[in-house]
CHARMM-style PDB file with segment names, atoms N, HN, CA, C and O in Angstrom:
ATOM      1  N   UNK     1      16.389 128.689  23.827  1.00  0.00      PROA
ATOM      2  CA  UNK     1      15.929 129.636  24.818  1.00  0.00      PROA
ATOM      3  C   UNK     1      16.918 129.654  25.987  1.00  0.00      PROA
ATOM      4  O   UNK     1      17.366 128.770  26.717  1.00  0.00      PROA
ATOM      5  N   UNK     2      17.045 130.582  25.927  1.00  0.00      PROA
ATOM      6  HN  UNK     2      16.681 131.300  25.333  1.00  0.00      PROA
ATOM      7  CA  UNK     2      18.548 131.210  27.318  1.00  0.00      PROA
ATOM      8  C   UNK     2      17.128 131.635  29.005  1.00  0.00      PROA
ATOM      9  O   UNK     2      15.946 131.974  28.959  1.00  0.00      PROA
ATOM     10  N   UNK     3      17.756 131.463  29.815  1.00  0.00      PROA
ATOM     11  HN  UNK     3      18.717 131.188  29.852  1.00  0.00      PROA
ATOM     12  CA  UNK     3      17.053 131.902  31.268  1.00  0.00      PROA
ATOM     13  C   UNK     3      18.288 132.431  32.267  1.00  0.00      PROA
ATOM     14  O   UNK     3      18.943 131.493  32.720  1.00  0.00      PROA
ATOM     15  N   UNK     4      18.526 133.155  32.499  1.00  0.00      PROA
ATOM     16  HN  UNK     4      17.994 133.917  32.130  1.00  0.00      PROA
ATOM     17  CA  UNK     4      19.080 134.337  33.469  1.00  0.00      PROA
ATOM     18  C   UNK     4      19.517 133.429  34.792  1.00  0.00      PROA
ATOM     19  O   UNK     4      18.737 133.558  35.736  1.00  0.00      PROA
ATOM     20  N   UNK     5      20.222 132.864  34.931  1.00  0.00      PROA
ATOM     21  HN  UNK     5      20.856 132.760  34.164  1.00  0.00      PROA
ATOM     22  CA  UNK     5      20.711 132.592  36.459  1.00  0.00      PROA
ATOM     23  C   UNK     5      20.938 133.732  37.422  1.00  0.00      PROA
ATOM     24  O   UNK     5      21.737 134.667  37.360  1.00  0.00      PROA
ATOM     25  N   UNK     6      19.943 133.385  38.418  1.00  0.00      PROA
ATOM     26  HN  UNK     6      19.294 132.626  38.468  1.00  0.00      PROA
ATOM     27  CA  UNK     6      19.868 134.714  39.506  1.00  0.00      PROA
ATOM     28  C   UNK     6      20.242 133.799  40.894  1.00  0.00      PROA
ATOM     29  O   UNK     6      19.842 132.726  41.346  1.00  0.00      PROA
ATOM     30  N   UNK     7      20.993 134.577  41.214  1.00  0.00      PROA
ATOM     31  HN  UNK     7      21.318 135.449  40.848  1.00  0.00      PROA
ATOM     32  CA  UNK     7      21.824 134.222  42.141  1.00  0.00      PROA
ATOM     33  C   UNK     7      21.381 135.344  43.177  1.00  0.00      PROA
ATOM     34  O   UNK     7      20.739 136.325  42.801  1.00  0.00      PROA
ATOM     35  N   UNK     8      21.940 135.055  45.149  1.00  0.00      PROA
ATOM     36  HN  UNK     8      22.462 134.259  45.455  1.00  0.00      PROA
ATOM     37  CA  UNK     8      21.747 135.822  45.819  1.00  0.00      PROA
ATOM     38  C   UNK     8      22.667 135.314  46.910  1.00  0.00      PROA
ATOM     39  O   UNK     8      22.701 134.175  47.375  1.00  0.00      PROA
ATOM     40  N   UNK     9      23.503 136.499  47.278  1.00  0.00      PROA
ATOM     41  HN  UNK     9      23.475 137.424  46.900  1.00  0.00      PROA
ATOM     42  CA  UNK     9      25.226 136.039  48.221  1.00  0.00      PROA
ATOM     43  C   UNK     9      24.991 137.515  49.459  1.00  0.00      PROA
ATOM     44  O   UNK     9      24.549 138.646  49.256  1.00  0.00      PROA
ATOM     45  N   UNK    10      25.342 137.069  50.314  1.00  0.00      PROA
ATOM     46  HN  UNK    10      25.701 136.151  50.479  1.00  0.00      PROA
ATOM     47  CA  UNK    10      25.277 137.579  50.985  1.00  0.00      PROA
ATOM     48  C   UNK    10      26.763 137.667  52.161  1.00  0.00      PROA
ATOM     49  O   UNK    10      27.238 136.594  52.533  1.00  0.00      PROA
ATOM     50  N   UNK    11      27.318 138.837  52.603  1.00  0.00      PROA
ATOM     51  HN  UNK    11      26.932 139.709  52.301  1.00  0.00      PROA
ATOM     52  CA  UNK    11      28.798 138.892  53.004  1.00  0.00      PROA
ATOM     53  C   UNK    11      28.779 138.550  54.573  1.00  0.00      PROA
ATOM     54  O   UNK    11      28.077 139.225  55.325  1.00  0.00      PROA
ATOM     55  N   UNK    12      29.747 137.241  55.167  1.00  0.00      PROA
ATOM     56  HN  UNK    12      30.317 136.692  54.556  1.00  0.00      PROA
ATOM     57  CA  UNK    12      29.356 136.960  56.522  1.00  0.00      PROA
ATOM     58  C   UNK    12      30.047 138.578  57.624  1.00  0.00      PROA
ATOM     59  O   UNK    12      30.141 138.756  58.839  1.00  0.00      PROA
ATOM     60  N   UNK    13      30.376 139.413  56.457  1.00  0.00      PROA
ATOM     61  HN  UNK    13      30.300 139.269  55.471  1.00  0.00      PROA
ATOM     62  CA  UNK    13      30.830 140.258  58.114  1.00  0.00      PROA
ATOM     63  C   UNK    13      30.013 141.749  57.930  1.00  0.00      PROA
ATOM     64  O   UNK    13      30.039 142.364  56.864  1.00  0.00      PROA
ATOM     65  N   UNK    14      29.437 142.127  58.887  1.00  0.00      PROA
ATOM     66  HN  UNK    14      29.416 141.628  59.753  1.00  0.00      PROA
ATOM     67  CA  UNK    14      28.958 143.406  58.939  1.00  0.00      PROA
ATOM     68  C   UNK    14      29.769 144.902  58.054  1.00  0.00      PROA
ATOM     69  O   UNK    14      29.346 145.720  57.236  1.00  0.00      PROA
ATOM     70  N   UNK    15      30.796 144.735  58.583  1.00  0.00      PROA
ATOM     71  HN  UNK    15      31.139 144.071  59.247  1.00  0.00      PROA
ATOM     72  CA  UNK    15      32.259 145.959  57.900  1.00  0.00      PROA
ATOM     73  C   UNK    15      32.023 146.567  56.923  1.00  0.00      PROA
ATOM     74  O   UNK    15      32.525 145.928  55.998  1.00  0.00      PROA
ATOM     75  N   UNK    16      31.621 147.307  56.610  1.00  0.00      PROA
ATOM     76  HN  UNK    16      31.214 147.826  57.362  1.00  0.00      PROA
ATOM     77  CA  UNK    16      31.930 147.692  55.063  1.00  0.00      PROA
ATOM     78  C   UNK    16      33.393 147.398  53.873  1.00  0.00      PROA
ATOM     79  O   UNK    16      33.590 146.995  52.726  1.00  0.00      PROA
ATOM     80  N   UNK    17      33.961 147.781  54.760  1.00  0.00      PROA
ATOM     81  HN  UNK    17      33.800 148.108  55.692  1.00  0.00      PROA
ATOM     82  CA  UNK    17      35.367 147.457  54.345  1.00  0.00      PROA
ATOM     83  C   UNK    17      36.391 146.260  54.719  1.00  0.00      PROA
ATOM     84  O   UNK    17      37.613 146.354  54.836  1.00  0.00      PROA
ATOM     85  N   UNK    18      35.554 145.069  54.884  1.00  0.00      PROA
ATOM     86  HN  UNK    18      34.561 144.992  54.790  1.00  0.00      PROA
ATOM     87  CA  UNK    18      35.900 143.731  54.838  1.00  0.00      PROA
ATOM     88  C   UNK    18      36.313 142.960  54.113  1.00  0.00      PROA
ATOM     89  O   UNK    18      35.775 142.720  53.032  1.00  0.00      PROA
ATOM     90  N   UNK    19      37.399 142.371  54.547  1.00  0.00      PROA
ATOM     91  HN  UNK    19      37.836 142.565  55.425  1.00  0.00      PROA
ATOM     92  CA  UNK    19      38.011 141.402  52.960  1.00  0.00      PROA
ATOM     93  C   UNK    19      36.997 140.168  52.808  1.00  0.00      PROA
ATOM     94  O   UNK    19      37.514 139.101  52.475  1.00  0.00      PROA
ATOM     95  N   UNK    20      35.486 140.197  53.033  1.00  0.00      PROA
ATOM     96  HN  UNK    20      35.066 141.064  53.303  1.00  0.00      PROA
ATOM     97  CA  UNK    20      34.904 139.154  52.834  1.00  0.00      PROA
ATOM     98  C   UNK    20      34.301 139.674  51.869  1.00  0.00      PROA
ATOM     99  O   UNK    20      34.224 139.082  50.793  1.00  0.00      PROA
ATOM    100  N   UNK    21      33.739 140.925  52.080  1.00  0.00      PROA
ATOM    101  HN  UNK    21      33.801 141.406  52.954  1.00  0.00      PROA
ATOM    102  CA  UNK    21      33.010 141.797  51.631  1.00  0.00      PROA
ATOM    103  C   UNK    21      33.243 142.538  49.938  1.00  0.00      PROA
ATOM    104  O   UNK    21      32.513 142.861  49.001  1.00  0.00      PROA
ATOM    105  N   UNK    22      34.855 142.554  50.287  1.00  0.00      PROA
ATOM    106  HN  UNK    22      35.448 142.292  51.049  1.00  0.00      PROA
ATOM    107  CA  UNK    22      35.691 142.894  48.867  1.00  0.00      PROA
ATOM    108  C   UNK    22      35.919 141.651  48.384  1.00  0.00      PROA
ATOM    109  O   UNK    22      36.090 141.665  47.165  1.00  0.00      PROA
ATOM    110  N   UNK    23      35.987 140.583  48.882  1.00  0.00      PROA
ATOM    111  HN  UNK    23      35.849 140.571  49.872  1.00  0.00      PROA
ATOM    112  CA  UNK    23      35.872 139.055  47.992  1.00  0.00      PROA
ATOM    113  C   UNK    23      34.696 139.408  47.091  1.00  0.00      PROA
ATOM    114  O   UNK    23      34.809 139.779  45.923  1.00  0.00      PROA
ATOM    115  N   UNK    24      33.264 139.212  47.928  1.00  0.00      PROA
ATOM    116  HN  UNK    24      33.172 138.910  48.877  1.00  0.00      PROA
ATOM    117  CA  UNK    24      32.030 139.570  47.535  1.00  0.00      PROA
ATOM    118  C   UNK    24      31.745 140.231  46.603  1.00  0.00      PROA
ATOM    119  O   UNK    24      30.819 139.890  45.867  1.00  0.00      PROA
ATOM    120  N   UNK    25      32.711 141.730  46.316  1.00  0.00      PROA
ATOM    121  HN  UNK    25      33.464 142.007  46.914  1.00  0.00      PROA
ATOM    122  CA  UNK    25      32.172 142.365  45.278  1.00  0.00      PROA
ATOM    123  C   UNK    25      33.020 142.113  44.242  1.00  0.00      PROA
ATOM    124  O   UNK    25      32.885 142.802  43.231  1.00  0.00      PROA
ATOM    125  N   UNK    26      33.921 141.220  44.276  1.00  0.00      PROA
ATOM    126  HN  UNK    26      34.031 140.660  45.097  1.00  0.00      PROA
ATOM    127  CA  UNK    26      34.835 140.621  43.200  1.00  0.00      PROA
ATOM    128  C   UNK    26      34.096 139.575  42.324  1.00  0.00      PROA
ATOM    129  O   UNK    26      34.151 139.389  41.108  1.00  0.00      PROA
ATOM    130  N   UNK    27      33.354 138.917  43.344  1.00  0.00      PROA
ATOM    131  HN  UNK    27      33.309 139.068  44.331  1.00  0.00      PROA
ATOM    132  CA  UNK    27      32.812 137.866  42.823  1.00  0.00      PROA
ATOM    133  C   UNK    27      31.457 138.283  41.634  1.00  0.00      PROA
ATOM    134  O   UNK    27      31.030 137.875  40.554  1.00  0.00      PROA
ATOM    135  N   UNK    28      31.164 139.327  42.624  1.00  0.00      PROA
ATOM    136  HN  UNK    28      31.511 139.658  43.502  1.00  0.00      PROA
ATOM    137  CA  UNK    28      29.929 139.747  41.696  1.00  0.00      PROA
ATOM    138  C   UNK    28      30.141 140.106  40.082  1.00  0.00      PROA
ATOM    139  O   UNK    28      29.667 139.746  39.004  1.00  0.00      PROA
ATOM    140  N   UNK    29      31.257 141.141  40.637  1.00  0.00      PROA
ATOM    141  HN  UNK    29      31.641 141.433  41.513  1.00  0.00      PROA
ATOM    142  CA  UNK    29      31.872 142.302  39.222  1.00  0.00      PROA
ATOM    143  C   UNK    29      32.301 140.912  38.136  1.00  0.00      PROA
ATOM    144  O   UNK    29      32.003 141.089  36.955  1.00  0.00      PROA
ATOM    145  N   UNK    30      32.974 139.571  38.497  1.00  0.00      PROA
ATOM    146  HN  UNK    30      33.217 139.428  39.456  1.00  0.00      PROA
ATOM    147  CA  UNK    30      33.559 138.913  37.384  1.00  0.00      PROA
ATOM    148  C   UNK    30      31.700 137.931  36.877  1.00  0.00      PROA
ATOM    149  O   UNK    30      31.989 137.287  35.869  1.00  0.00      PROA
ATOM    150  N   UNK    31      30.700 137.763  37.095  1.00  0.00      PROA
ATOM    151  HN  UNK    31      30.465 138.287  37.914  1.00  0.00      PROA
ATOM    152  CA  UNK    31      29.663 137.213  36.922  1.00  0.00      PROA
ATOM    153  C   UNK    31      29.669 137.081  35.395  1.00  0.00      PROA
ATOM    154  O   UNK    31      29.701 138.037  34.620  1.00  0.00      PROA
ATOM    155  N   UNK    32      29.628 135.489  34.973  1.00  0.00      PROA
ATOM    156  HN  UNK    32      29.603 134.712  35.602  1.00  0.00      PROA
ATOM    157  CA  UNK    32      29.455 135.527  33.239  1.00  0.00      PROA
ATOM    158  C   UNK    32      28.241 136.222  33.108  1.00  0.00      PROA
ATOM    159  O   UNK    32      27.392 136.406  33.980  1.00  0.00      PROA
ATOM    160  N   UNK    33      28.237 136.672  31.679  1.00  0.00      PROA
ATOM    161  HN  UNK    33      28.927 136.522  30.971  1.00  0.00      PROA
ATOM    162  CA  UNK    33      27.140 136.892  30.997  1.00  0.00      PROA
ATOM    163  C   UNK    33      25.659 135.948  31.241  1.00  0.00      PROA
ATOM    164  O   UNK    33      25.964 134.756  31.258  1.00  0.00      PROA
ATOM    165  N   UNK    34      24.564 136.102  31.381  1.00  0.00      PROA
ATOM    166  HN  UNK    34      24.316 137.071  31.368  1.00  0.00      PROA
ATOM    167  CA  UNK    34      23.357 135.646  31.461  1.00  0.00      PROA
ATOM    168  C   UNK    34      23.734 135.000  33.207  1.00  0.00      PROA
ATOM    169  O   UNK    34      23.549 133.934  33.794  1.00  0.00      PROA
ATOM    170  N   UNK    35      24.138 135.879  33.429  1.00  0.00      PROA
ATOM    171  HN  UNK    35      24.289 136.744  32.952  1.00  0.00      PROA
ATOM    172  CA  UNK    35      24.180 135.805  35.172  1.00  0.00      PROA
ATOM    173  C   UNK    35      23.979 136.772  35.967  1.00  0.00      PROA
ATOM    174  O   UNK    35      24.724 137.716  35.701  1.00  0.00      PROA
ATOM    175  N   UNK    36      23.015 137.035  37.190  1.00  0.00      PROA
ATOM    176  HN  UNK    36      22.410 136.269  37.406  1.00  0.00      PROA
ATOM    177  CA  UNK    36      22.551 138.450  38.045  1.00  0.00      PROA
ATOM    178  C   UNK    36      23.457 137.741  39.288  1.00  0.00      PROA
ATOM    179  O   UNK    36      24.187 136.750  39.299  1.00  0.00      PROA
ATOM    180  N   UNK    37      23.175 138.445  40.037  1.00  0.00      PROA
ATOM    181  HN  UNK    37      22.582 139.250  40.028  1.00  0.00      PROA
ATOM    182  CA  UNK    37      23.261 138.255  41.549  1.00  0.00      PROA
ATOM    183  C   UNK    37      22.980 139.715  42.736  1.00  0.00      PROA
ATOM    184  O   UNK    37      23.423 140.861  42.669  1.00  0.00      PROA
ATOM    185  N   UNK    38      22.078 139.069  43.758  1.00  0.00      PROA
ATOM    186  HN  UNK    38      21.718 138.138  43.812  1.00  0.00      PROA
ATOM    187  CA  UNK    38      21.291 140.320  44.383  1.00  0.00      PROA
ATOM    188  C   UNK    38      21.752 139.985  45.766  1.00  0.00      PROA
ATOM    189  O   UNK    38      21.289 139.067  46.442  1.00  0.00      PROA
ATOM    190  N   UNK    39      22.913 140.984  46.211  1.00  0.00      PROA
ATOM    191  HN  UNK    39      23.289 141.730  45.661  1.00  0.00      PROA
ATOM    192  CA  UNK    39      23.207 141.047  47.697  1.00  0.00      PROA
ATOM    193  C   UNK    39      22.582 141.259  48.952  1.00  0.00      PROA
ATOM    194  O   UNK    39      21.809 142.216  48.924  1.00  0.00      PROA
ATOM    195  N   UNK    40      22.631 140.919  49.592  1.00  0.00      PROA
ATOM    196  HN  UNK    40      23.259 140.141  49.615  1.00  0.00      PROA
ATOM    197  CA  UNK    40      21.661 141.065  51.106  1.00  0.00      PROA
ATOM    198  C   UNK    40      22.648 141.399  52.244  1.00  0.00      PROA
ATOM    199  O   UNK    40      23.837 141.080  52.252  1.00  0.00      PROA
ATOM    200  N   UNK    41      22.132 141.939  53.003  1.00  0.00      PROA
ATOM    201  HN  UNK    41      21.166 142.198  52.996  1.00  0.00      PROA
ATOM    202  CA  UNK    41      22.814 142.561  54.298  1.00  0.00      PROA
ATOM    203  C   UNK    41      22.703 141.392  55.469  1.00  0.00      PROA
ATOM    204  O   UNK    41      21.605 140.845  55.563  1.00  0.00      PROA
ATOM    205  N   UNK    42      23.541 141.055  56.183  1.00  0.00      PROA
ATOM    206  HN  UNK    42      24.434 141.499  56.107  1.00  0.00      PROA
ATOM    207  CA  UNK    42      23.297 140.098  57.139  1.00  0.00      PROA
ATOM    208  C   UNK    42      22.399 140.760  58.437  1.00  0.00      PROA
ATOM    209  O   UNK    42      21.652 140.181  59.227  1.00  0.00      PROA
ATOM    210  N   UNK    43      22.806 142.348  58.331  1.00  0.00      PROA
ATOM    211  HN  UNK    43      23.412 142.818  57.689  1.00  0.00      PROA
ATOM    212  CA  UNK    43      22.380 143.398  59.643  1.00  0.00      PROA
ATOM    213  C   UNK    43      21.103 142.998  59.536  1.00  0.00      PROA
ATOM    214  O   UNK    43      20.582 142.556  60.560  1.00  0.00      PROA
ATOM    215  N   UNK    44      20.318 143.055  58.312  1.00  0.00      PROA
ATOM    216  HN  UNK    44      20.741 143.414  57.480  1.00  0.00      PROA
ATOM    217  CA  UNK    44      18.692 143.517  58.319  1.00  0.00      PROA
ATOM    218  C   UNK    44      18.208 142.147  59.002  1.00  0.00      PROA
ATOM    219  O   UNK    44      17.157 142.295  59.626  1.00  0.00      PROA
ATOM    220  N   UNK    45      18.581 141.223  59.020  1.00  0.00      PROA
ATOM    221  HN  UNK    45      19.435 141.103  58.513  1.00  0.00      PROA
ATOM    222  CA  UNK    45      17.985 139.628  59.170  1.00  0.00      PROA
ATOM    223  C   UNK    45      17.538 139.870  60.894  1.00  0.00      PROA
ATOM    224  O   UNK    45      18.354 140.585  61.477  1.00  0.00      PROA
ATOM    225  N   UNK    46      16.583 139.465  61.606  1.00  0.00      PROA
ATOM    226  HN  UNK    46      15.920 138.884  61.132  1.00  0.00      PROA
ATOM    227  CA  UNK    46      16.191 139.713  62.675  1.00  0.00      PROA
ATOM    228  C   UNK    46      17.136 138.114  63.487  1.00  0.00      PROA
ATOM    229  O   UNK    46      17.430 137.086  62.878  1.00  0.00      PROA
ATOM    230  N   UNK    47      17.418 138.431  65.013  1.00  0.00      PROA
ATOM    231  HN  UNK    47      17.179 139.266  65.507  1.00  0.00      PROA
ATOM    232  CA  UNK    47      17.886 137.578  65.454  1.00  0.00      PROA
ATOM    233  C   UNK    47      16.638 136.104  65.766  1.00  0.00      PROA
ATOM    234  O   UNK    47      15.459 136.274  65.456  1.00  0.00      PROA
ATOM    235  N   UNK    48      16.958 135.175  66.191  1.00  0.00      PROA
ATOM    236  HN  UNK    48      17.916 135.037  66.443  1.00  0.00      PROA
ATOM    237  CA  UNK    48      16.091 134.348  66.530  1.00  0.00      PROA
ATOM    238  C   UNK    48      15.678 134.945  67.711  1.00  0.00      PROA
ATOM    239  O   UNK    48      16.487 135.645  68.319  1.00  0.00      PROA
ATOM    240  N   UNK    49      13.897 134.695  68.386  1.00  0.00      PROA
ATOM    241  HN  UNK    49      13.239 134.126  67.892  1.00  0.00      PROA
ATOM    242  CA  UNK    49      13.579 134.907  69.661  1.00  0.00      PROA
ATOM    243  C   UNK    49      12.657 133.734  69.282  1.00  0.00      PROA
ATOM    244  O   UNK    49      12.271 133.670  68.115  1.00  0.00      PROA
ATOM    245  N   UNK    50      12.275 132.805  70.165  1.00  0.00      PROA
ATOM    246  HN  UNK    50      12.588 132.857  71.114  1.00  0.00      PROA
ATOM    247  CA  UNK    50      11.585 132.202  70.339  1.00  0.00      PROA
ATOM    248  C   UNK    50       9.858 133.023  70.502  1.00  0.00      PROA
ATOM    249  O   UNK    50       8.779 132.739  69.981  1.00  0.00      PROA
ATOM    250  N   UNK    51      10.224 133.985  71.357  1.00  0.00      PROA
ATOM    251  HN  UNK    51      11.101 134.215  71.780  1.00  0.00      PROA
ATOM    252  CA  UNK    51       8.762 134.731  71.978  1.00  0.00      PROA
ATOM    253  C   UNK    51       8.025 135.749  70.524  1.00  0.00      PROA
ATOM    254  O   UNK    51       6.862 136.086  70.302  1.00  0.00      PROA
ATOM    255  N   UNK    52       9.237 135.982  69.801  1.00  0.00      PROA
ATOM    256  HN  UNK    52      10.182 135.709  69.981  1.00  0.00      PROA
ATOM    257  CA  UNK    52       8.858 136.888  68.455  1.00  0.00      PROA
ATOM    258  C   UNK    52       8.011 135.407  67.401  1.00  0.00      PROA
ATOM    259  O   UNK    52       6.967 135.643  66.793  1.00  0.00      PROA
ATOM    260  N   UNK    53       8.460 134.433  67.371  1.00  0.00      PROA
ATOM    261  HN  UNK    53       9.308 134.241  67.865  1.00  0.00      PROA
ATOM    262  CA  UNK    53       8.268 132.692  66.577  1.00  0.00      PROA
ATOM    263  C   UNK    53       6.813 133.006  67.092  1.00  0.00      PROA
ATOM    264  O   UNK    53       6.059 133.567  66.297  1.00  0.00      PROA
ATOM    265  N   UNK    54       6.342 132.688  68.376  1.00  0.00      PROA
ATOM    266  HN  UNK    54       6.955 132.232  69.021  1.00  0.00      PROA
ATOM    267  CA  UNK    54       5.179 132.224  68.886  1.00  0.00      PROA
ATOM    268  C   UNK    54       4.526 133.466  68.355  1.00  0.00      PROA
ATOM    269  O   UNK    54       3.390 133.331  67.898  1.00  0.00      PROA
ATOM    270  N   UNK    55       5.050 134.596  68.350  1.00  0.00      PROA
ATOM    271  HN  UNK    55       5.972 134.705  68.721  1.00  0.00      PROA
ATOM    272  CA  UNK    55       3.931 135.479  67.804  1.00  0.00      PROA
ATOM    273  C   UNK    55       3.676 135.970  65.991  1.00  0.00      PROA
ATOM    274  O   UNK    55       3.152 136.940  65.443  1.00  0.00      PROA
ATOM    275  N   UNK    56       4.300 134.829  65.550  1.00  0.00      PROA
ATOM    276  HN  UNK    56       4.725 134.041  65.995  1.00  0.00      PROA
ATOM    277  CA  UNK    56       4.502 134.700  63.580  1.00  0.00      PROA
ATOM    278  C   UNK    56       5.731 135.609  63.434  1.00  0.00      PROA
ATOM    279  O   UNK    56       6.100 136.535  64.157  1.00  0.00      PROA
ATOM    280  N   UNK    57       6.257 135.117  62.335  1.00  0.00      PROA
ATOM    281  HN  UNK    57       5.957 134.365  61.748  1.00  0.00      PROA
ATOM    282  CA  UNK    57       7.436 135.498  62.205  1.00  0.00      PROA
ATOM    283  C   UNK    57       7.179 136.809  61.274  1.00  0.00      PROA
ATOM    284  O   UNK    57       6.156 136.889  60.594  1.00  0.00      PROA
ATOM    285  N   UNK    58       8.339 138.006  61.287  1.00  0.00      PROA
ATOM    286  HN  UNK    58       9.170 137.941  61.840  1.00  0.00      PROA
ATOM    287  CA  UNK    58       8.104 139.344  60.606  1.00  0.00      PROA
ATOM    288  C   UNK    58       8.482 138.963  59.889  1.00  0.00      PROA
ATOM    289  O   UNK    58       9.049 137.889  59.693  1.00  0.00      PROA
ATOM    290  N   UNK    59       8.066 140.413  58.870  1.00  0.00      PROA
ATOM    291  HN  UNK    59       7.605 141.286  59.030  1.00  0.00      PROA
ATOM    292  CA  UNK    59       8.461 140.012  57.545  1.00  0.00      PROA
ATOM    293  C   UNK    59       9.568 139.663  56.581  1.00  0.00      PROA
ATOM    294  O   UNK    59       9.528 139.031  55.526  1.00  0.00      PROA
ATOM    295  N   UNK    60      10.779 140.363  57.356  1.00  0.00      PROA
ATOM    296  HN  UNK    60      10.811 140.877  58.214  1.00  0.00      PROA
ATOM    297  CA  UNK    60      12.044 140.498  56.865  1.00  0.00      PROA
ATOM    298  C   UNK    60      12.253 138.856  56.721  1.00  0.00      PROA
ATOM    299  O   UNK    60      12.711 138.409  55.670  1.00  0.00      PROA
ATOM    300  N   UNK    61      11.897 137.974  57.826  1.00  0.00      PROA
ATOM    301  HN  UNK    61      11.525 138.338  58.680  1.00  0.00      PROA
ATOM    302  CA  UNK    61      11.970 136.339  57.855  1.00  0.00      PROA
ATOM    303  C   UNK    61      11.153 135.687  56.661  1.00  0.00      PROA
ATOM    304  OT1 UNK    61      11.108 134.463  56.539  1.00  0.00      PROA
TER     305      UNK     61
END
């Protein structure tokens, strides 16, 4: 029995057109076989506030 390694990478620079970003999609495009990987945006992640904490954290967290 085979199981899918799922992976999830995310690029440290906002840019679209970042050489972290084009690392990133290098890395993805060469992925062996029985391997995923699901990118995330660093933008969407909410900053820390302490005052947002005390009032439960949203959902994106």
């Amino acid at each position: 029995m085979s199981e899918t390694l799922k992976l999830v990478a995310f690029c440290g620079s906002l840019r679209k057109a970042s050489l972290n970003r084009l690392s990133l999609q290098a890395f993805v495009d060469r992925l062996p076989a029985g391997t995923s990987c699901e990118t995330i945006e660093i933008g969407d992640w909410p900053l820390y506030d302490a005052d947002v904490q005390a009032k439960g954290f949203p959902d994106k967290v």
